[in-house]
C-alpha positions in Angstrom: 184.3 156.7 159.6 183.8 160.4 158.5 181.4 163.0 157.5 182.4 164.4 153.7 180.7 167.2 152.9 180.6 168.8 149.7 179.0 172.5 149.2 178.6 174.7 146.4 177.5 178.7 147.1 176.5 180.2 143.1 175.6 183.5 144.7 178.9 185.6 143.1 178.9 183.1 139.8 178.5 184.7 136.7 178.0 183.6 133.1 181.8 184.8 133.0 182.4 181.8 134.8 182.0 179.2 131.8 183.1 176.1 134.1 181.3 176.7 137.2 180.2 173.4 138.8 176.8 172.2 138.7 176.7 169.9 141.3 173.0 169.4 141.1 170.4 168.8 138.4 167.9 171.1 139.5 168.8 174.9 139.5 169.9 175.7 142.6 171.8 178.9 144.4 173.4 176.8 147.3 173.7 173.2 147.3 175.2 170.6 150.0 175.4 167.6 150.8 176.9 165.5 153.6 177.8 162.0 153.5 179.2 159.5 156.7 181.3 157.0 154.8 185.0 155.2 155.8 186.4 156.6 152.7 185.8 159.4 150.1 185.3 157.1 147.2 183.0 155.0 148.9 181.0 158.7 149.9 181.2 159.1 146.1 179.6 155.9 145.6 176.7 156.5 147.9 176.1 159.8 146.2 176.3 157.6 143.0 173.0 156.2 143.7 171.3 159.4 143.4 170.7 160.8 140.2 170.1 163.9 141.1 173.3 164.5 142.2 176.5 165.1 139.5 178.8 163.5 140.5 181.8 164.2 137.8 180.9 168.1 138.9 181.1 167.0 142.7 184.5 165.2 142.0 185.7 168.8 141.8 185.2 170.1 144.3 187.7 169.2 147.5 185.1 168.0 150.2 185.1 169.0 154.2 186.0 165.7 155.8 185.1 165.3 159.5 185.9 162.8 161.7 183.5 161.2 163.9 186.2 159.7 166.4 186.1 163.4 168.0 184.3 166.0 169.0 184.0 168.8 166.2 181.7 171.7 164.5 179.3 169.5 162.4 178.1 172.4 159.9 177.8 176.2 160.3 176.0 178.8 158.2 175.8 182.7 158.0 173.5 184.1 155.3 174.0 187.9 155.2 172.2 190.5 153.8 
């Protein structure tokens, strides 16, 4: 079993940056999503079911995949100014 988790920051994107992914329907500036699975297509699938999420947009972008058979930093965050 593992954690995937897929996270998108739009803070430096730019209309410059024509294919940008929109992982999200809703307009968002940081997006993420974590999902415990035994494989990264069946995460894919679970993320399937939700509509909100795009999930050809997701499929690029390489996931953080965390083990759960160990200890290990879960998520971190810094936000600054």
């Amino acid at each position: 079993m593992n954690i995937y988790v897929w996270r998108h920051y739009k803070r430096f994107s730019s209309w410059s940056m024509f294919d940008e992914p929109q992982i999200h329907k809703d307009n968002y500036m940081m997006a993420e999503v974590a999902v415990l699975a035994e494989s990264m297509e069946e995460a894919l699938g679970i993320l399937g079911r939700d509509e909100n999420w795009n999930l050809e947009e997701i499929k690029r972008i390489q996931p953080k995949v965390i083990p759960v058979d160990k200890p290990a930093i879960i998520s971190s965050h810094l936000t600054f100014g």
